[in-house]
N, C-alpha and C positions, 0 to 999 in steps of 0.2 A: 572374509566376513565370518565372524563366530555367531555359528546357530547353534540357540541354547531350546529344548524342549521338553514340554511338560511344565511349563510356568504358568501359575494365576494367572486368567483374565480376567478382567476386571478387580475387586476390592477384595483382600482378605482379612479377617481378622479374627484376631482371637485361634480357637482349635480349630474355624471354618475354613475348610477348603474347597473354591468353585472348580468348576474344570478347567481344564489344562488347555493351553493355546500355545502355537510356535512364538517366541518370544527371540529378536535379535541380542540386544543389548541389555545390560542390568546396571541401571545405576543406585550405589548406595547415598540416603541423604541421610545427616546427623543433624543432631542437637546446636544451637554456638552457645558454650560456655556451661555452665555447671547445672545439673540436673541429669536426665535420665537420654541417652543417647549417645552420640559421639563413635564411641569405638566398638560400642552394640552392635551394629549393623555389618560392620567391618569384618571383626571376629567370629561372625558368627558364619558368615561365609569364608572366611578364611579357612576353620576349623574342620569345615567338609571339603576341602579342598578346590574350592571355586575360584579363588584367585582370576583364575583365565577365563568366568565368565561375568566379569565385571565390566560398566567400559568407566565408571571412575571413581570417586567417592568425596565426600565436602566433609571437611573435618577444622575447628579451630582452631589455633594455635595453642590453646591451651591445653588440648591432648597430647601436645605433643613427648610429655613424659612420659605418656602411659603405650608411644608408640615403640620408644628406645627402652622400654622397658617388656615389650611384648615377646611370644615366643614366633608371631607369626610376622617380626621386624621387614624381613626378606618380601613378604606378599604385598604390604604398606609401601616396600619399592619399588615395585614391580608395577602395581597401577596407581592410574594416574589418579592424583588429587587434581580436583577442578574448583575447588574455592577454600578458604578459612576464614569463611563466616557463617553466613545462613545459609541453606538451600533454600532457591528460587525456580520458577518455573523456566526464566530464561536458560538456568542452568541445564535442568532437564529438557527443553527444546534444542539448546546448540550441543549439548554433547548426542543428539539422537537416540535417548535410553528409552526403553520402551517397558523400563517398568522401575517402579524406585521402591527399597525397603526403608521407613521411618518408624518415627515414633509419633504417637498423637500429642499434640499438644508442643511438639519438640521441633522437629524437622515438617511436620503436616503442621499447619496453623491455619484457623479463617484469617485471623487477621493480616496477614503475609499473604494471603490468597492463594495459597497451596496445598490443595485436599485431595483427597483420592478420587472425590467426586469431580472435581475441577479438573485434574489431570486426566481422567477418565475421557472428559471431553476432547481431549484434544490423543483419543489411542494411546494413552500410557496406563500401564497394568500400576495398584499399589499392593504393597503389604505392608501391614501395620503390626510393630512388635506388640506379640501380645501381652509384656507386662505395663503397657502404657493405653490398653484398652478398657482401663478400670471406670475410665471418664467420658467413653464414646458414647454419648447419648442412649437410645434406646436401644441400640444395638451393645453395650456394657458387657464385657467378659470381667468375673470377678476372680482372676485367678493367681494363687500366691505366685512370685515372684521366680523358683524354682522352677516351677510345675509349667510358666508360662517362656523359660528359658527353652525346656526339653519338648514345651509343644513348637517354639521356632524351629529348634534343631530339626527335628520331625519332621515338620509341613517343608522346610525347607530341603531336608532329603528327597522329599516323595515329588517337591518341586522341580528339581533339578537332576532328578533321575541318580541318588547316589544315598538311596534309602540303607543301605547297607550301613555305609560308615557312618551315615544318623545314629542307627542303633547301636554301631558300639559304643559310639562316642557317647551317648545318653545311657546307654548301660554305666559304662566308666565312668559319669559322674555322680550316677546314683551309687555304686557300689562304694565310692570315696565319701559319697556322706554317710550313708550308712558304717562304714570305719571312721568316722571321726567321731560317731555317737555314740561307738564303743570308750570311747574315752573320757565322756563326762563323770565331773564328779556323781558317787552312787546319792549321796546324801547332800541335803542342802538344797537352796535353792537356787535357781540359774541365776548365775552377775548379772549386775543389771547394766548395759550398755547406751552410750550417748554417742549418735554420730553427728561429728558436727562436718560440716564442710565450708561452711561460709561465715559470712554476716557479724557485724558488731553491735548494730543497734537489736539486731531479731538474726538468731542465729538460721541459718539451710540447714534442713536435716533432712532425714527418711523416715516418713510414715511407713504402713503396715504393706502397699504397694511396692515401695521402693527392694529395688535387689539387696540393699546392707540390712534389710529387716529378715530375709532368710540367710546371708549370710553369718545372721549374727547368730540366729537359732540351732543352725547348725553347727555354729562353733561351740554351743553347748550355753548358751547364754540369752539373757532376752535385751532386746530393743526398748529404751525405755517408752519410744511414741509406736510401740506395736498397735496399740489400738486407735491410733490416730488414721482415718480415713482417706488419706492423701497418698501421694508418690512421695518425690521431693518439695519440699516445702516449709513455709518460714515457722517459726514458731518465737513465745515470748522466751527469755530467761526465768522467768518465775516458775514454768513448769519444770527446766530444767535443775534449777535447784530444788524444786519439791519431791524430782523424781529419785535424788540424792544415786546417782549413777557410779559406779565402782570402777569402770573402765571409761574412758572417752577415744571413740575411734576417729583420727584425723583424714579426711578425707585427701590425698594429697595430689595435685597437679601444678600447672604453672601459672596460677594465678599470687601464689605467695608459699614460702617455702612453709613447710608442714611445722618446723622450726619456733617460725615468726609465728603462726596460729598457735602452738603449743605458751609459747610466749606471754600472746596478747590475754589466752584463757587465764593463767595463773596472775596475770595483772589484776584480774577483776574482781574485785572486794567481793562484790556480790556472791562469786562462785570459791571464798575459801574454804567453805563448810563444806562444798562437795566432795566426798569420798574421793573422786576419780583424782582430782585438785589436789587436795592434801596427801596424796598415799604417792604421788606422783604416774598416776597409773594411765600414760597415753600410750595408743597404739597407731600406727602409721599405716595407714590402708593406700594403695594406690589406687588414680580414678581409672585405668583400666582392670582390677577387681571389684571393683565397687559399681558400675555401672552393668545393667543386665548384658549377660555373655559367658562363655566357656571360662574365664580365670572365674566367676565367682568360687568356685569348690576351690582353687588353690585359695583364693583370700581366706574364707572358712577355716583353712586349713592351718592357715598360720596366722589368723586369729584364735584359734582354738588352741595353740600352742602355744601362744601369749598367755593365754587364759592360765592351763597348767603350772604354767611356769609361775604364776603368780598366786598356785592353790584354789583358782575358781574353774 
């Protein structure tokens, strides 16, 4: 039996850290399907070397691109997936984890009857990614999406007794954004960016919460729904052609190839007028950099190299 200590009891969230209790097992739960989750919770224990203090993790099949495509492939082997759908509470009673890392609204939902409060009940610890605490009732952490990656890294160091490699690791991703902001154009004004990921009738994008709203800043570039109040979230076509966007960033997993989206965009009368559209200017983001976790700075990275290359 693997004893993990120094882990939340009871609920954390946000930069909040309660006291520490002896914790056996840790299961990670995700997101099903597109939005903010999934490989978050994964990677980000991965990244501090926790691997071996997992006992599993529930991921969909449609991450599975951004699993064969991750640097942490080997740890994804190593423990066990316990579903590719939704996490449920059965899941968390029959694998015996005695605490689960989600997202609100994602992997935590009232409706699904799986809360931190309810799990609570029955002795399991939660942590709740802080950048999906934008919409926690009164208890709400408003924290950019960045800021709210390096306070996981962090509370999860200090959780799991391996605050060391927290800090370098969050040093090294700040000192990678601060290098790539050496590189924006001096003059002019930031591209303005469209992340689409989904939707034909009302496309999925990322409001000012979501991880590709700083990834895109940091690429040197703005989001055109920065100021839209949401995570991920649906939106009309009309603001995306009013927002006449220069890049369109394709979110890409296995739900249809990046391809076919790129595709069906330029099919659409509505959107010939958009810069991104007529300049041919798409960029391919994977949903393991696009979703909060350790690759955001690589996406940034080479988004912001896109950018260059294209004179923004």
């Amino acid at each position: 039996m693997t004893l993990v200590v120094s882990v939340l009891a009871g609920i954390a969230l946000g930069p909040t850290v309660v006291p520490p209790a002896e914790v056996v097992h840790f299961l990670w739960a995700a997101l099903t399907g597109g939005g903010i989750g999934d490989v978050s919770g994964a990677e980000k224990m991965f990244s501090l070397g926790l691997a071996g203090r997992m006992r599993g993790y529930v991921m969909n099949k449609l991450g599975d691109p951004a699993i064969k495509g991750s640097p942490w492939r080997g740890d994804y082997t190593g423990v066990e997936r316990l579903g590719t759908e939704r996490i449920t509470r059965e899941i968390v009673v029959d694998a015996k984890a005695d605490w689960v890392l989600a997202g609100w609204n994602s992997g935590f939902s009232e409706e699904r009857g799986i809360t931190p409060a309810l799990l609570e009940k029955v002795g399991v610890a939660s942590y709740l990614h802080t950048e999906t605490c934008w919409d926690y009732g009164d208890k709400s952490v408003d924290a950019k999406p960045l800021d709210a990656l390096y306070t996981d890294l962090e509370n999860l160091g200090r959780i799991f007794g391996v605050e060391k490699r927290a800090d370098e690791l969050v040093t090294d991703l700040k000192d990678r954004v601060a290098a790539l902001k050496k590189t924006w154009p001096e003059k002019g004004d930031p591209a303005k960016v469209f992340v689409y990921d989904s939707g034909t009738d009302q496309p999925f994008t990322a409001g000012r919460h979501a991880a590709p709203n700083d990834i895109v800043t940091a690429a040197g570039a703005t989001n055109v729904f920065d100021g839209l109040n949401k995570g991920w979230t649906t939106v009309g076509w009309e603001p995306v052609i009013e927002a006449k966007p220069e890049v369109i960033v394709i979110v890409d997993y296995a739900d249809q190839p990046a391809k076919d989206k790129i595709a069906y965009l330029k099919s659409l009368k509505s959107l010939k007028s958009v810069p991104a559209v007529k300049d041919n200017r798409f960029f391919v983001m994977s949903y393991g950099d696009a979703v909060s976790g350790p690759r955001n700075v690589e996406g940034a990275e080479d988004l912001g190299r896109y950018l260059r290359s294209v004179g923004r």
